[in-house]
DRENLO-791893 format. One record per residue (C-alpha): residue number from 1; residue in one letter; x, y, z. Coordinates in Angstrom, 3 decimals. Layout:
// residues N
<atom><k>NUM</k><r>a</r><X>X</X><Y>Y</Y><Z>Z</Z></atom>
...
//
This chain:
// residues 90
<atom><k>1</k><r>x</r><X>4.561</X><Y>-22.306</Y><Z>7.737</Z></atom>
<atom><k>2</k><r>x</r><X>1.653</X><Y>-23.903</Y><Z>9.149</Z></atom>
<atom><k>3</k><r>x</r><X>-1.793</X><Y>-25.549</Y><Z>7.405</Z></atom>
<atom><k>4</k><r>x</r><X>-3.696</X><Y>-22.657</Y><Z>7.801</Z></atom>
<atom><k>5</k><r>x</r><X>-1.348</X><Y>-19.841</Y><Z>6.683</Z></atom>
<atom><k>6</k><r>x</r><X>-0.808</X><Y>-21.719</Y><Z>3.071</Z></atom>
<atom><k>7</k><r>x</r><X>-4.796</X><Y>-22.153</Y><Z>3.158</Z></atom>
<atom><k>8</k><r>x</r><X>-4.780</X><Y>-18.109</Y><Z>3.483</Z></atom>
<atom><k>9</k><r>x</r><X>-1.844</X><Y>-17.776</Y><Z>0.892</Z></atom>
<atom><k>10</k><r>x</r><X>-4.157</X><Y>-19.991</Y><Z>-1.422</Z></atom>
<atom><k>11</k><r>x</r><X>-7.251</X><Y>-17.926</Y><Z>-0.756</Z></atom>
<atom><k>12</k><r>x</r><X>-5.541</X><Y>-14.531</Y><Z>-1.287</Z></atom>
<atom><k>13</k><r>x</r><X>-4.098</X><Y>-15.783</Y><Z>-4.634</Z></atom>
<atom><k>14</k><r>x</r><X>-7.542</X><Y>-16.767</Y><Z>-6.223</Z></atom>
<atom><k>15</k><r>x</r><X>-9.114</X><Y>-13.651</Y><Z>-4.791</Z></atom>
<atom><k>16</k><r>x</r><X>-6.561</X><Y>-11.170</Y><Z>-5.678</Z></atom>
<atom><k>17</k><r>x</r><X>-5.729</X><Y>-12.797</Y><Z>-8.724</Z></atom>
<atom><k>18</k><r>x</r><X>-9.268</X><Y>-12.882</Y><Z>-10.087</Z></atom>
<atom><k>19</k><r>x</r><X>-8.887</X><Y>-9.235</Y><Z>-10.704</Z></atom>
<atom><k>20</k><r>x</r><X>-5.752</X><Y>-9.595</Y><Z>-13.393</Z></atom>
<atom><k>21</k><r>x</r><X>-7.855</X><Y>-10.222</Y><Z>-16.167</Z></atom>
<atom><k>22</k><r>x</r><X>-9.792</X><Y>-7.156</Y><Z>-15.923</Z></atom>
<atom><k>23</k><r>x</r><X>-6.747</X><Y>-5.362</Y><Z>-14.943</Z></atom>
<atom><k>24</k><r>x</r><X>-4.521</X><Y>-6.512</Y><Z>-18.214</Z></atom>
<atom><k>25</k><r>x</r><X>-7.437</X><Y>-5.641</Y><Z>-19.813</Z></atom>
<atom><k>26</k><r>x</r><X>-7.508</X><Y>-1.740</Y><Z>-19.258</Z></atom>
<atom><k>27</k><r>x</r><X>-3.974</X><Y>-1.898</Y><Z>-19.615</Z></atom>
<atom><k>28</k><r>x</r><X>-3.781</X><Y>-3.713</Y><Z>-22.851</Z></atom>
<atom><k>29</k><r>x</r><X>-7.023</X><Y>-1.751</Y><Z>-24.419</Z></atom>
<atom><k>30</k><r>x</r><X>-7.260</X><Y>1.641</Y><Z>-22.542</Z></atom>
<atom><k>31</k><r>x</r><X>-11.227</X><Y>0.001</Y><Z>-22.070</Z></atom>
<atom><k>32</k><r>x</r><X>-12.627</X><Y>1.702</Y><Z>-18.774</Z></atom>
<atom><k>33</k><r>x</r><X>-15.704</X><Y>2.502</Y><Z>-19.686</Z></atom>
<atom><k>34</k><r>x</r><X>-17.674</X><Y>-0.639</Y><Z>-18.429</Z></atom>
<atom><k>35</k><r>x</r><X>-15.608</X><Y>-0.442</Y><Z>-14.712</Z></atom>
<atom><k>36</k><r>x</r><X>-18.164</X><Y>1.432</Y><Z>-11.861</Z></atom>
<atom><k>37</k><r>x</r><X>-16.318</X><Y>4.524</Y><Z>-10.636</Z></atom>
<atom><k>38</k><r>x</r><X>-18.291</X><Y>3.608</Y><Z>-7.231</Z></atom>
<atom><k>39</k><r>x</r><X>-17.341</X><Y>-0.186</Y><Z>-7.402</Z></atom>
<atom><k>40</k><r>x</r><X>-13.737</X><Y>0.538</Y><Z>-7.602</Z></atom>
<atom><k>41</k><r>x</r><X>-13.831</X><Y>3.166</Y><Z>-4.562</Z></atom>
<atom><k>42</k><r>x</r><X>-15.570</X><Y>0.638</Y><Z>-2.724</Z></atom>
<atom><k>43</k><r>x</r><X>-12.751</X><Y>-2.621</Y><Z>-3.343</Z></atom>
<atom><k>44</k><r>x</r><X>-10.258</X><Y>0.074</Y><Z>-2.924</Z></atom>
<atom><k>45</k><r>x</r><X>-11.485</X><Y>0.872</Y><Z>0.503</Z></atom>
<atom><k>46</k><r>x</r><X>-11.912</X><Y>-2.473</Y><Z>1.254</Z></atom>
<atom><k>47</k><r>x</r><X>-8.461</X><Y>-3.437</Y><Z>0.605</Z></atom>
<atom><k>48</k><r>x</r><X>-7.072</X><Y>-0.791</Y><Z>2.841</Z></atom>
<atom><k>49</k><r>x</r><X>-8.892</X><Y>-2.008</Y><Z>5.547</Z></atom>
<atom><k>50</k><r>x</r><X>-8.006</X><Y>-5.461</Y><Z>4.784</Z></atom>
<atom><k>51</k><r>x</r><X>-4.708</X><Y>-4.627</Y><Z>5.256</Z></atom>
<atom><k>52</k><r>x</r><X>-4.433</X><Y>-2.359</Y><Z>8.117</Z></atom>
<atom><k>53</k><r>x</r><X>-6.427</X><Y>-5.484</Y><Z>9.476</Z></atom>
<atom><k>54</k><r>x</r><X>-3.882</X><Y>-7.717</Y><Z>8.159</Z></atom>
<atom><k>55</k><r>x</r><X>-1.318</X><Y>-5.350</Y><Z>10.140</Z></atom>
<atom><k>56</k><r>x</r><X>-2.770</X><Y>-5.665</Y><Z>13.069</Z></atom>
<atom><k>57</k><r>x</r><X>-2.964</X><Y>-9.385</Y><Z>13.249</Z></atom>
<atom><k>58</k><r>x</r><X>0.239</X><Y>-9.637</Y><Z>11.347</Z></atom>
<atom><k>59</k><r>x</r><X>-1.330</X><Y>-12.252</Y><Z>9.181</Z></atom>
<atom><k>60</k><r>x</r><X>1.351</X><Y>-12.813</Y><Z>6.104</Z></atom>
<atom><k>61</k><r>x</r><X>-1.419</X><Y>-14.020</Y><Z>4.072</Z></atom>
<atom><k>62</k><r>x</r><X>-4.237</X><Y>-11.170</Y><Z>4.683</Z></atom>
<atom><k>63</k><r>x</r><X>-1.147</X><Y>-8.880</Y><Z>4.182</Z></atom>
<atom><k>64</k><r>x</r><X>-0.015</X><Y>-10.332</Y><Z>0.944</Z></atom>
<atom><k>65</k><r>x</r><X>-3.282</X><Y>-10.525</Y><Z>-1.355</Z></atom>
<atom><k>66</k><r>x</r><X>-4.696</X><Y>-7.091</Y><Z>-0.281</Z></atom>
<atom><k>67</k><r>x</r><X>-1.609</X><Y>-5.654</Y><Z>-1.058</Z></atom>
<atom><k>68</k><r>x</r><X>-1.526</X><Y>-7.196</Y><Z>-4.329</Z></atom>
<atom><k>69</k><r>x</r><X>-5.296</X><Y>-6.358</Y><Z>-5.013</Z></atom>
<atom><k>70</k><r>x</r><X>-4.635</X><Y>-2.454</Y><Z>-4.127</Z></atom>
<atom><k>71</k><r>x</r><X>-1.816</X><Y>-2.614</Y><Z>-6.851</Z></atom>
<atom><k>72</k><r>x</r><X>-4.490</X><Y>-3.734</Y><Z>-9.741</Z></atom>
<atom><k>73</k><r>x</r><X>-7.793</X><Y>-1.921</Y><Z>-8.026</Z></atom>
<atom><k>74</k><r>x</r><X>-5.384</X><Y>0.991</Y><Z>-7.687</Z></atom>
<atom><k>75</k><r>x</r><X>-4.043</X><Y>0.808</Y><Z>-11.715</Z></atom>
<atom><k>76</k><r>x</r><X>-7.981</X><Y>0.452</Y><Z>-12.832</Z></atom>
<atom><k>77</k><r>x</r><X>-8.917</X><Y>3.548</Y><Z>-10.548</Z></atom>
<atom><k>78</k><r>x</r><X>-6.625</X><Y>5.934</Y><Z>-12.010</Z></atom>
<atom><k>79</k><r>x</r><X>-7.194</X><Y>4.625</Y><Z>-15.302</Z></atom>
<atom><k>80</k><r>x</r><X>-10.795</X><Y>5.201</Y><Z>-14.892</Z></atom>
<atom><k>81</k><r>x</r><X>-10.031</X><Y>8.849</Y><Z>-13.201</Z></atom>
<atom><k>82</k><r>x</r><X>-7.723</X><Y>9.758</Y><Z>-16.098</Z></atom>
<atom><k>83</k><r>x</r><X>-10.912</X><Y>8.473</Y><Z>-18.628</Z></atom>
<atom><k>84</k><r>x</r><X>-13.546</X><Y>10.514</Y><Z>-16.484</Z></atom>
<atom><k>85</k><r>x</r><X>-11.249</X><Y>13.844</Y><Z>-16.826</Z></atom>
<atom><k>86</k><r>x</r><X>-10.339</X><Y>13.369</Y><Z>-20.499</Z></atom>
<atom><k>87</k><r>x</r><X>-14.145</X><Y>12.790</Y><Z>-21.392</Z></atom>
<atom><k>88</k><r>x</r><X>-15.740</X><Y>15.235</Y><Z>-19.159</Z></atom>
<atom><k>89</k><r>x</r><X>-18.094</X><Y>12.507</Y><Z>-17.545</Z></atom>
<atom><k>90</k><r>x</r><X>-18.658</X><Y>11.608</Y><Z>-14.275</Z></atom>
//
């Protein structure tokens, strides 16, 4: 693995991994009302096209951390989906 692949790795860890907090968060308290409905649609997107990107250079690194970050964007959308249904707000 060369010097700029681990750089990537590192990058993608502190990136992805700066959404955890916020992440355990909702899952420990059920809290989604501060999270933007629009600012989660947005990373989500993001992401995906991060990774298809990430496929198409075949870049472990871009691969790895967007993958990752659609796990915990993913968990705080639908958490925020369920929240909107359940309260009737949009």
């Amino acid at each position: 693995m060369d010097s700029v692949t681990i750089l990537g790795l590192i990058a993608g860890c502190f990136s992805t991994f700066a959404l955890a907090p916020q992440a355990i968060k909702v899952w420990r308290t059920g809290a989604v009302d501060q999270l933007s409905i629009g600012m989660l649609g947005l990373m989500i997107t993001g992401s995906i096209l991060w990774l298809a990107y990430g496929f198409a250079r075949s870049d472990i690194s871009i691969l790895w951390a967007n993958g990752v970050a659609i796990f915990f964007i993913g968990f705080m959308l639908t958490k925020k989906i369920q929240d909107m249904i359940a309260t009737g707000r949009s």
